[in-house]
SEMARBA-741592 format. One record per residue (C-alpha): x negated, y, z; residue in one letter. Coordinates in steps of 0.05 Angstrom, whole numbers. Example, Ala and Ser with C-alpha at 12.3 -4.5 7.8 and 13.67 -1.06 7.14 Angstrom:
// SEMARBA-741592
@px->-246, py->-90, pz->156, rest->a
@px->-273, py->-21, pz->143, rest->s
This chain:
// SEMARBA-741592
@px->-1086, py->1134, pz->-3122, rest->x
@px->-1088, py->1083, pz->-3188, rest->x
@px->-1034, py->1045, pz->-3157, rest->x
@px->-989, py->1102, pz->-3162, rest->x
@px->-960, py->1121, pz->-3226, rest->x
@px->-985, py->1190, pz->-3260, rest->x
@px->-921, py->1214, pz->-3307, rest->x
@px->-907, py->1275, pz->-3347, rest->x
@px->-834, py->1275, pz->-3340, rest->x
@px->-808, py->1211, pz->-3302, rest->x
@px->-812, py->1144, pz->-3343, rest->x
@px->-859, py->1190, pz->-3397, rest->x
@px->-930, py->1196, pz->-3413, rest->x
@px->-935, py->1248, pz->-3453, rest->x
@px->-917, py->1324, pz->-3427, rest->x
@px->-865, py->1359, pz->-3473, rest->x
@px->-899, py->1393, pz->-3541, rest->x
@px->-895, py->1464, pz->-3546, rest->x
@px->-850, py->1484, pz->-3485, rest->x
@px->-858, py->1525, pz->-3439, rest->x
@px->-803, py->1505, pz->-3389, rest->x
@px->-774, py->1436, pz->-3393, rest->x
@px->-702, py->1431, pz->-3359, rest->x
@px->-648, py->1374, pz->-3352, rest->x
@px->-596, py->1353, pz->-3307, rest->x
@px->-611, py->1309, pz->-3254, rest->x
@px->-565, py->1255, pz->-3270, rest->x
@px->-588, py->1258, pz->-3343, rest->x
@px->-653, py->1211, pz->-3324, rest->x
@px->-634, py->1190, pz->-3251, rest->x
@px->-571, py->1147, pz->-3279, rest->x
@px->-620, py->1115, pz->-3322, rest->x
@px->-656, py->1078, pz->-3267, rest->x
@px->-593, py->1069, pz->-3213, rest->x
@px->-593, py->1136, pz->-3181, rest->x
@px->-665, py->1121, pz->-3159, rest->x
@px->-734, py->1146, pz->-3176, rest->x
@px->-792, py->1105, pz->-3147, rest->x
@px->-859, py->1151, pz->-3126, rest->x
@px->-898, py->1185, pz->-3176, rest->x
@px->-934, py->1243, pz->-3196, rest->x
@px->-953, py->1296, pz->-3245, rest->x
@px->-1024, py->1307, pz->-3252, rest->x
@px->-1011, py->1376, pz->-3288, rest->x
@px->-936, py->1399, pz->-3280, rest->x
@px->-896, py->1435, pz->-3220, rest->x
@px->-825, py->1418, pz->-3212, rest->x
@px->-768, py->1447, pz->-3180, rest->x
@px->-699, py->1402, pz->-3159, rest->x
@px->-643, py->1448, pz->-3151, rest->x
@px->-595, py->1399, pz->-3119, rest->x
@px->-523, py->1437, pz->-3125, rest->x
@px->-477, py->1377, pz->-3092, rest->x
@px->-488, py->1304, pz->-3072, rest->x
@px->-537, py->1271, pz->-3030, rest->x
@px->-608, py->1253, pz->-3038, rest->x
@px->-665, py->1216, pz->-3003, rest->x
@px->-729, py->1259, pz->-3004, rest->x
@px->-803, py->1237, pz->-3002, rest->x
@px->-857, py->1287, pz->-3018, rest->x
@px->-927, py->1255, pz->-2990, rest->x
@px->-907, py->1238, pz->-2914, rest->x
@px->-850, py->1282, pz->-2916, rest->x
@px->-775, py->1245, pz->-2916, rest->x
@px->-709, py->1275, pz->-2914, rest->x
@px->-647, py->1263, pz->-2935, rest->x
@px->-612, py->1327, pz->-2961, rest->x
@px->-546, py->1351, pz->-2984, rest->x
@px->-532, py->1399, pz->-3039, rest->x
@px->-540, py->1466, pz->-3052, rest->x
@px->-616, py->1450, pz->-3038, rest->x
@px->-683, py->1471, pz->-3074, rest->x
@px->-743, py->1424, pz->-3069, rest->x
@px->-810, py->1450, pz->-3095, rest->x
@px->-865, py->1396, pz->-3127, rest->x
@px->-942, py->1426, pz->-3141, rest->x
@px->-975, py->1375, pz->-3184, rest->x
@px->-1008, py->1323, pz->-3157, rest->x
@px->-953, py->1309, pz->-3093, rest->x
@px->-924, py->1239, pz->-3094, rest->x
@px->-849, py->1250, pz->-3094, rest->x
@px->-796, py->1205, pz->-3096, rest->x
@px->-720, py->1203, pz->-3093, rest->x
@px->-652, py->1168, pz->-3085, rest->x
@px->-599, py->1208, pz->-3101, rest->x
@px->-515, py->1198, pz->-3097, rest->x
@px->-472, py->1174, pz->-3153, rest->x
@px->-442, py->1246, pz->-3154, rest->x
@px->-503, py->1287, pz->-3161, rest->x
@px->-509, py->1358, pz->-3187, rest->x
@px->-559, py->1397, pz->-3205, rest->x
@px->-615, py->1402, pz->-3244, rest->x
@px->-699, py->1388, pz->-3249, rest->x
@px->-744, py->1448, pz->-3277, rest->x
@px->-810, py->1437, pz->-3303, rest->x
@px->-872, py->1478, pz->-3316, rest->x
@px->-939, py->1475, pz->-3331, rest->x
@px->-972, py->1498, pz->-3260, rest->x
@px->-1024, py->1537, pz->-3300, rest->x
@px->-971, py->1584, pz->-3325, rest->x
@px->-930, py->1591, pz->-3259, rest->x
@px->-995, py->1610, pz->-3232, rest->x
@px->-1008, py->1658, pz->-3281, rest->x
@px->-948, py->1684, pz->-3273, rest->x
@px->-946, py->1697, pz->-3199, rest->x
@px->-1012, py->1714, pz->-3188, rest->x
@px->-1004, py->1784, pz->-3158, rest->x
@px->-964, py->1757, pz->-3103, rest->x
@px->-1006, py->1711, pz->-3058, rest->x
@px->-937, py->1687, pz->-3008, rest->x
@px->-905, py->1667, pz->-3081, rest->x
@px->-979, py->1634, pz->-3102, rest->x
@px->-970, py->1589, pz->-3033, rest->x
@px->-901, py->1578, pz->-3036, rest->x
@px->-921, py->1540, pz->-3104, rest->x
@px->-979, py->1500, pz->-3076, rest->x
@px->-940, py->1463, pz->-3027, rest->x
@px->-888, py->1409, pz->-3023, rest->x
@px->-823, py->1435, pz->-2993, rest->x
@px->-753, py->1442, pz->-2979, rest->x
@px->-707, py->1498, pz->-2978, rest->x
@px->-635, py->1495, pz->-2951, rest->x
@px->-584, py->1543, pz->-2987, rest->x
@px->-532, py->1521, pz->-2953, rest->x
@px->-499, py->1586, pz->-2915, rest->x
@px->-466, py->1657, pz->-2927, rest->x
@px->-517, py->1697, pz->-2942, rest->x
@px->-532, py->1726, pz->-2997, rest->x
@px->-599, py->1708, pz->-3002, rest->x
@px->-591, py->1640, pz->-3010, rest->x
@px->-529, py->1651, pz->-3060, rest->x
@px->-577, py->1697, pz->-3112, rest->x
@px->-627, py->1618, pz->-3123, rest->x
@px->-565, py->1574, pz->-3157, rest->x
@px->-535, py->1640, pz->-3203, rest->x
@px->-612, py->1648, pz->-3225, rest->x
@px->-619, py->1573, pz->-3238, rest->x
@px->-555, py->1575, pz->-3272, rest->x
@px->-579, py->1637, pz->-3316, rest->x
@px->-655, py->1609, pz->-3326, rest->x
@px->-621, py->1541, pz->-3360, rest->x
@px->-568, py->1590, pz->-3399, rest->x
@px->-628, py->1622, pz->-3422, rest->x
@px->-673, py->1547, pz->-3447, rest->x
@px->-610, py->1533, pz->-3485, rest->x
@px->-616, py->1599, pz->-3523, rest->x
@px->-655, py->1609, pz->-3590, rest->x
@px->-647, py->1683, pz->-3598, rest->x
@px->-722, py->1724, pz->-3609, rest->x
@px->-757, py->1743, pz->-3540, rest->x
@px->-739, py->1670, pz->-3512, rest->x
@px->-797, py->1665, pz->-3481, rest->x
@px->-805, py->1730, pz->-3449, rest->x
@px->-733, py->1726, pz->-3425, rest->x
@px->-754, py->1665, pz->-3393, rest->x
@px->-819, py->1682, pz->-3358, rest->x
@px->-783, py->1741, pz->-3323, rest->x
@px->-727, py->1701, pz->-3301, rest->x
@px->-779, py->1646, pz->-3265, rest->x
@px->-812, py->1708, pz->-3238, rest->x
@px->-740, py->1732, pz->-3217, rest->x
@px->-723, py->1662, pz->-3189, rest->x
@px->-786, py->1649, pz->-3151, rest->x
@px->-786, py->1711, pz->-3112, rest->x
@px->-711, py->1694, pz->-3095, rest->x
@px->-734, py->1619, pz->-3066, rest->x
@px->-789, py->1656, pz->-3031, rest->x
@px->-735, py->1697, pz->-2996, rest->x
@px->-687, py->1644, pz->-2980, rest->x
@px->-754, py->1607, pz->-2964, rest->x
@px->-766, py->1651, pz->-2904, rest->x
@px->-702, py->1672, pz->-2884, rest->x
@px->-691, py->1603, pz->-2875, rest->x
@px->-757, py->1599, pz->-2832, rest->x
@px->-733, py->1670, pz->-2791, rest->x
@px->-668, py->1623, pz->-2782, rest->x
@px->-702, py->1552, pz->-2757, rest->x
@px->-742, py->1609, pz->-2707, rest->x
@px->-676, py->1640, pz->-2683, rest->x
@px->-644, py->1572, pz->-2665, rest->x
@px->-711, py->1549, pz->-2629, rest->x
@px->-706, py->1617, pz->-2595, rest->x
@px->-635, py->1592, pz->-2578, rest->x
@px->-648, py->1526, pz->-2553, rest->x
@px->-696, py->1545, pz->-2506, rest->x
@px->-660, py->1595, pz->-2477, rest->x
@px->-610, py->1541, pz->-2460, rest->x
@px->-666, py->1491, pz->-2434, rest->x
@px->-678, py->1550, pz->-2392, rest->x
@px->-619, py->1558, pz->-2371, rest->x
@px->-601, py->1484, pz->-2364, rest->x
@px->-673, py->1470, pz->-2320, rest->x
@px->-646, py->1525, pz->-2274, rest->x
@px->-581, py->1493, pz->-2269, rest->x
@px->-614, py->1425, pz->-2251, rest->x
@px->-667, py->1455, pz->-2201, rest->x
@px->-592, py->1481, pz->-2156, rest->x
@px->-554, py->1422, pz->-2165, rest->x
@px->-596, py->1359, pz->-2187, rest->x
@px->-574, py->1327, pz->-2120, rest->x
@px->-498, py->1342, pz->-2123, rest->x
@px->-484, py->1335, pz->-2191, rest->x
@px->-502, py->1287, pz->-2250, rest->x
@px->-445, py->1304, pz->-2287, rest->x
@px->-479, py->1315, pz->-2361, rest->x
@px->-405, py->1352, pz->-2368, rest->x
@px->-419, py->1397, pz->-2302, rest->x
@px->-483, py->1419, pz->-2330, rest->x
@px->-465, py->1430, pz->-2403, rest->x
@px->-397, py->1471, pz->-2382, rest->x
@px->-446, py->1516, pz->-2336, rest->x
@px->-481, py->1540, pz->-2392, rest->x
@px->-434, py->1552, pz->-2446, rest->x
@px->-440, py->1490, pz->-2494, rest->x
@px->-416, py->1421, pz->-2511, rest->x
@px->-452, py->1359, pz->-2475, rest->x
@px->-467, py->1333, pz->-2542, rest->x
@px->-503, py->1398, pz->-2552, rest->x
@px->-542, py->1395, pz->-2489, rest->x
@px->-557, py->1335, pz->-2502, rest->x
@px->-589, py->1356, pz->-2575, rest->x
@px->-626, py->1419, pz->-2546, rest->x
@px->-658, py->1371, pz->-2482, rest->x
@px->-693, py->1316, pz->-2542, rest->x
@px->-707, py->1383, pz->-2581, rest->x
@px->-747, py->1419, pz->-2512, rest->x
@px->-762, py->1369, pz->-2464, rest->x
@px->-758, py->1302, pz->-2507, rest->x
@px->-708, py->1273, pz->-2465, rest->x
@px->-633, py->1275, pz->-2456, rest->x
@px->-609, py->1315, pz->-2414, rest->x
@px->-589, py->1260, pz->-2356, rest->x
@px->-669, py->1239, pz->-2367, rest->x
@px->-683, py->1320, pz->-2346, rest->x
@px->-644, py->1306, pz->-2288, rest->x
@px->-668, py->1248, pz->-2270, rest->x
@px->-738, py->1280, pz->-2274, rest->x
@px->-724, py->1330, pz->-2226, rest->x
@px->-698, py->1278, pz->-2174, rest->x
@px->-756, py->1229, pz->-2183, rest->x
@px->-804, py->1300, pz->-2165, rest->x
@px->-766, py->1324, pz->-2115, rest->x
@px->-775, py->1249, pz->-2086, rest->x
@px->-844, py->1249, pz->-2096, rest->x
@px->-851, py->1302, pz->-2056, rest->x
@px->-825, py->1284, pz->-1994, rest->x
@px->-850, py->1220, pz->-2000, rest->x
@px->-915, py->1245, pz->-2002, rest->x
@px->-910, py->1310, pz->-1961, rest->x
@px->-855, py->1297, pz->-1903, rest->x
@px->-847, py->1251, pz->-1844, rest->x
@px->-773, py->1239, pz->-1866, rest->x
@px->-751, py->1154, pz->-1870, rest->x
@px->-737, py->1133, pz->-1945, rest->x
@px->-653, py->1130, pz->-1916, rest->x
@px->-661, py->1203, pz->-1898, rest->x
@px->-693, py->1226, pz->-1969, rest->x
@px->-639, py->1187, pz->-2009, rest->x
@px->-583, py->1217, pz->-1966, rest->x
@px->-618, py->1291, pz->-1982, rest->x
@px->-627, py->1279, pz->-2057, rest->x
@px->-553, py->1258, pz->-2061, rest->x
@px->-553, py->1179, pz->-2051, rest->x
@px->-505, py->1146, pz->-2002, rest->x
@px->-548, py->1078, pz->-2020, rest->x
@px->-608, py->1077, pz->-2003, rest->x
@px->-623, py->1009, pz->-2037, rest->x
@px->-593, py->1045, pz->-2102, rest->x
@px->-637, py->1100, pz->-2090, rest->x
@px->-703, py->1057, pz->-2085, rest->x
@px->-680, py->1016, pz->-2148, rest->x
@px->-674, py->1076, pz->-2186, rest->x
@px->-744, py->1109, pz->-2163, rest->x
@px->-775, py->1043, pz->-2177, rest->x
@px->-748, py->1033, pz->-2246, rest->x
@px->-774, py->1112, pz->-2262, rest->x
@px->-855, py->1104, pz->-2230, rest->x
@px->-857, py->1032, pz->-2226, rest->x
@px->-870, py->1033, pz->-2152, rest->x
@px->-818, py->1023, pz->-2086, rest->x
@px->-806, py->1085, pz->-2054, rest->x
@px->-850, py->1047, pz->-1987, rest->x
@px->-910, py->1037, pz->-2046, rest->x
@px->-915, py->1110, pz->-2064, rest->x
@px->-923, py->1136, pz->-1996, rest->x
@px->-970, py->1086, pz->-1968, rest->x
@px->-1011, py->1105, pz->-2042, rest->x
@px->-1010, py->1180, pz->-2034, rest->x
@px->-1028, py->1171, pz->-1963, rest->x
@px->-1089, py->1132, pz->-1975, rest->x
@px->-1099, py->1183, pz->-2031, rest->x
@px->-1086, py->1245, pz->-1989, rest->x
């Protein structure tokens, strides 16, 4: 860990004197150093990178994503985090002691977790929700750039305020990533069923993807998402098994089993079962037989 650079606030050793909260725009510092901030850490100080608008590569530890505004990214101490970030960037960086955040959320241990670990929450979307984190970032930097008495209570609540609205945006979004898995597997369902009729009349990625309802692009996304695969590699699975199977369990020739799983060529037909198991279609029956 020498090797990596230990910051208070980026290009800074020392932490800022007698503040509570620290806050600045994001192109303030980033457009010092080309849009791009090289991996670091802060041994003592949790952060919080309200993107608005623009575009940013992420890295927090092993984690990289590139984002696009309205985004929140949450940084305990300690996390190696990194950035590049668009000429039109928006938003801005908050920055706390971690002692006092702690302090401060104590009573609620999903809040306490939510600040020990590195993550990203998309408020992109309609609901409300996700609206309420901005309008309280917005109002908690209002509020730093105010010298009126009770500064710093006024500013405690509001972090309170804000970080219980990031923990519900937090797992709305996670209630959200659940639905859409729900989703796509519904439609692997779906599409596996589809196959399982038709895989030797059809391998029309079109066919398939019109049966069920959605776009072949789509299928395509939901078959890597399920069965790591596209969805012409799901079909070509259930050919390959339904292959196998005859191969191995009936006395048809290897011209009658193309013919049944849809192949006028046979030669095109033991090509393509070669190139998928790396044997002829001749090779895997004289193996399962001597293995039967």
């Amino acid at each position: 860990m020498n090797s990596i650079p230990s910051y208070a606030l980026y290009g800074e050793i020392a932490a800022p004197e007698n503040t509570w909260m620290h806050w600045e725009t994001i192109r303030s510092r980033s457009h010092l150093y080309g849009y791009h901030i090289a991996p670091h850490r802060h041994e003592q100080l949790s952060q919080m990178l309200f993107i608005d608008s623009g575009h940013a590569h992420v890295a927090l530890d092993d984690i990289t994503r590139d984002v696009e505004g309205p985004v929140l990214i949450m940084i305990p101490p300690l996390v190696v985090h990194g950035f590049t970030f668009s000429n039109d960037i928006n938003g801005h960086v908050l920055t706390f002691f971690a002692r006092d955040l702690a302090r401060l959320v104590e009573d609620s241990p999903p809040v306490t977790a939510l600040l020990g670990q590195p993550g990203i929450v998309d408020l992109s979307g309609a609901d409300e929700r996700k609206k309420t984190v901005p309008r309280m970032v917005s109002e908690l930097v209002s509020e730093g750039g105010r010298t009126e008495p009770g500064q710093t209570l006024a500013l405690r609540a509001r972090v309170l305020l804000l970080m219980v609205a990031i923990h519900r945006a937090a797992v709305l979004g996670e209630r959200e990533a659940d639905a859409k898995s729900n989703r796509s597997e519904t439609l692997a369902r779906s599409f596996q069923s589809e196959v399982d009729r038709h895989y030797s009349k059809s391998r029309s990625i079109g066919d398939y993807a019109a049966a069920i309802g959605i776009s072949p692009t789509h299928l395509n996304r939901v078959c890597n998402q399920i069965f790591g695969t596209s969805a012409l590699g799901v079909i070509e699975r259930r050919i390959v098994l339904e292959a196998r199977r005859y191969l191995r369990f009936s006395v048809l020739s290897i011209k009658e089993i193309a013919y049944v799983l849809g192949y006028e060529d046979p030669a095109y037909f033991s090509r393509f079962f070669r190139r998928q198991t790396g044997m002829t279609p001749q090779e895997y029956r004289d193996q399962s037989s001597v293995t039967a």
